[in-house]
NUNU-606307 format. One record per residue (C-alpha): x, y, z; residue in three letters; chain; residue number from 1. Coordinates in steps of 0.02 Angstrom, whole numbers, padded with zeros to 5 digits. Each point is the difference from the previous one (the first is absolute). Example, Ala and Ser with C-alpha at 12.3 -4.5 7.8 and 13.67 -1.06 7.14 Angstrom:
2
+--------+--------+--------+------+------+-----+
:   east :  north :     up : code : unit : pos :
+--------+--------+--------+------+------+-----+
:  00615 : -00225 :  00390 :  ALA :    A :   1 :
:  00069 :  00172 : -00033 :  SER :    A :   2 :
+--------+--------+--------+------+------+-----+
***
This chain:
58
+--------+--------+--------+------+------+-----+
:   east :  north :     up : code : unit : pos :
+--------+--------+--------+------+------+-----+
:  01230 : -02067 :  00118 :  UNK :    A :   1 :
:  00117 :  00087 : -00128 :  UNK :    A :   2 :
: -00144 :  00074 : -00059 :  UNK :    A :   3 :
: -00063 :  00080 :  00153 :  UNK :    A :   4 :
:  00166 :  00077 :  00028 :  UNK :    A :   5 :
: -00014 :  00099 : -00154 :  UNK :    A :   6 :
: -00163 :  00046 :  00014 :  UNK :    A :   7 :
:  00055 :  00088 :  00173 :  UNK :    A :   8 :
:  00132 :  00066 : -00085 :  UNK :    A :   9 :
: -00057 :  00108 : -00137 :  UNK :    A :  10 :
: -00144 :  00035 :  00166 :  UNK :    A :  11 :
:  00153 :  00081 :  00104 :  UNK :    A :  12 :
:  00074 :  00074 : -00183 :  UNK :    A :  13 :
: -00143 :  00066 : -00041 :  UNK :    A :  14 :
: -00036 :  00090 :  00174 :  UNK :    A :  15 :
:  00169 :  00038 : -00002 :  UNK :    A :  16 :
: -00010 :  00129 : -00156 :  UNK :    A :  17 :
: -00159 :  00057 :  00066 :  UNK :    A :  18 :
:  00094 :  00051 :  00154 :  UNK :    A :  19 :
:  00133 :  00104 : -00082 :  UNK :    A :  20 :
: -00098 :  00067 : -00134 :  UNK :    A :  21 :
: -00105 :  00078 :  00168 :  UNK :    A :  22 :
:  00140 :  00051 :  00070 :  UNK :    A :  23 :
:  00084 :  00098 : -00128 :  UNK :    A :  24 :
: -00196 :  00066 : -00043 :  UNK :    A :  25 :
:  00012 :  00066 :  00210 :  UNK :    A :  26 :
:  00164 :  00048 : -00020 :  UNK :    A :  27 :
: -00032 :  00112 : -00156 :  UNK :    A :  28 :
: -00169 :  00074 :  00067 :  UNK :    A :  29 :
:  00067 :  00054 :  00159 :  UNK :    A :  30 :
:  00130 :  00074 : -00090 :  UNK :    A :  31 :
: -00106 :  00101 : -00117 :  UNK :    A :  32 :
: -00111 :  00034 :  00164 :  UNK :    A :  33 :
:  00155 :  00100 :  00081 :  UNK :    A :  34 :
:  00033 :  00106 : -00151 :  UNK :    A :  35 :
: -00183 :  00100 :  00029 :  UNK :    A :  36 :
:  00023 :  00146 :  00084 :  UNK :    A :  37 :
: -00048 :  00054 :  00160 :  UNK :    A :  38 :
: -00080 :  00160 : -00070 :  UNK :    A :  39 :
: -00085 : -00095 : -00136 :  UNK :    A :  40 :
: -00106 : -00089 :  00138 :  UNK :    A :  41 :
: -00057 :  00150 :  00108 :  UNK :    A :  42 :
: -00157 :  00035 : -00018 :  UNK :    A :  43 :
: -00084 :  00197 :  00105 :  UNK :    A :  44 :
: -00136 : -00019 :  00088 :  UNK :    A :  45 :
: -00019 :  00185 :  00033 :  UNK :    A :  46 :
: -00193 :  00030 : -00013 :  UNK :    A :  47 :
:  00018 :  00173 :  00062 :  UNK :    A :  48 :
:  00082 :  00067 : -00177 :  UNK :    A :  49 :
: -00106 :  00143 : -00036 :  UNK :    A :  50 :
:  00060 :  00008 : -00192 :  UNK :    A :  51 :
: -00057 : -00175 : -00031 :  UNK :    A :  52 :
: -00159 :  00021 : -00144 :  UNK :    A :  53 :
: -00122 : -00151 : -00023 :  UNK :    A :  54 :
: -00093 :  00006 : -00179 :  UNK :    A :  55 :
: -00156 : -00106 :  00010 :  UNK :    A :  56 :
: -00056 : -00070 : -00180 :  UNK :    A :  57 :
: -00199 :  00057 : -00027 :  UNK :    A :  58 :
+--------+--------+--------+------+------+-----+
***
């Protein structure tokens, strides 16, 4: 029985760590995430820009 009880306890250990180590992984993305600005992301879909030159490769 003694045995059994360890083996679910290095189970719970073990999914312990693997809990924080996703958590401060979350944590750490999201805060990278934030630091992007907004002006970074925005993309003009103005299709009527009359100075806008396509080059075609023959």
């Amino acid at each position: 029985m003694k045995k059994v009880l360890k083996v679910i306890a290095i189970i719970v250990a073990v999914a312990g760590i693997a809990a924080a180590v996703y958590a401060i992984v979350k944590k750490f993305l999201d805060k990278k995430e934030a630091e992007v600005p907004a002006e970074e992301e925005y993309v003009s879909a103005d299709l009527a820009d009359e100075d806008f030159v396509t080059e075609t490769v023959a």
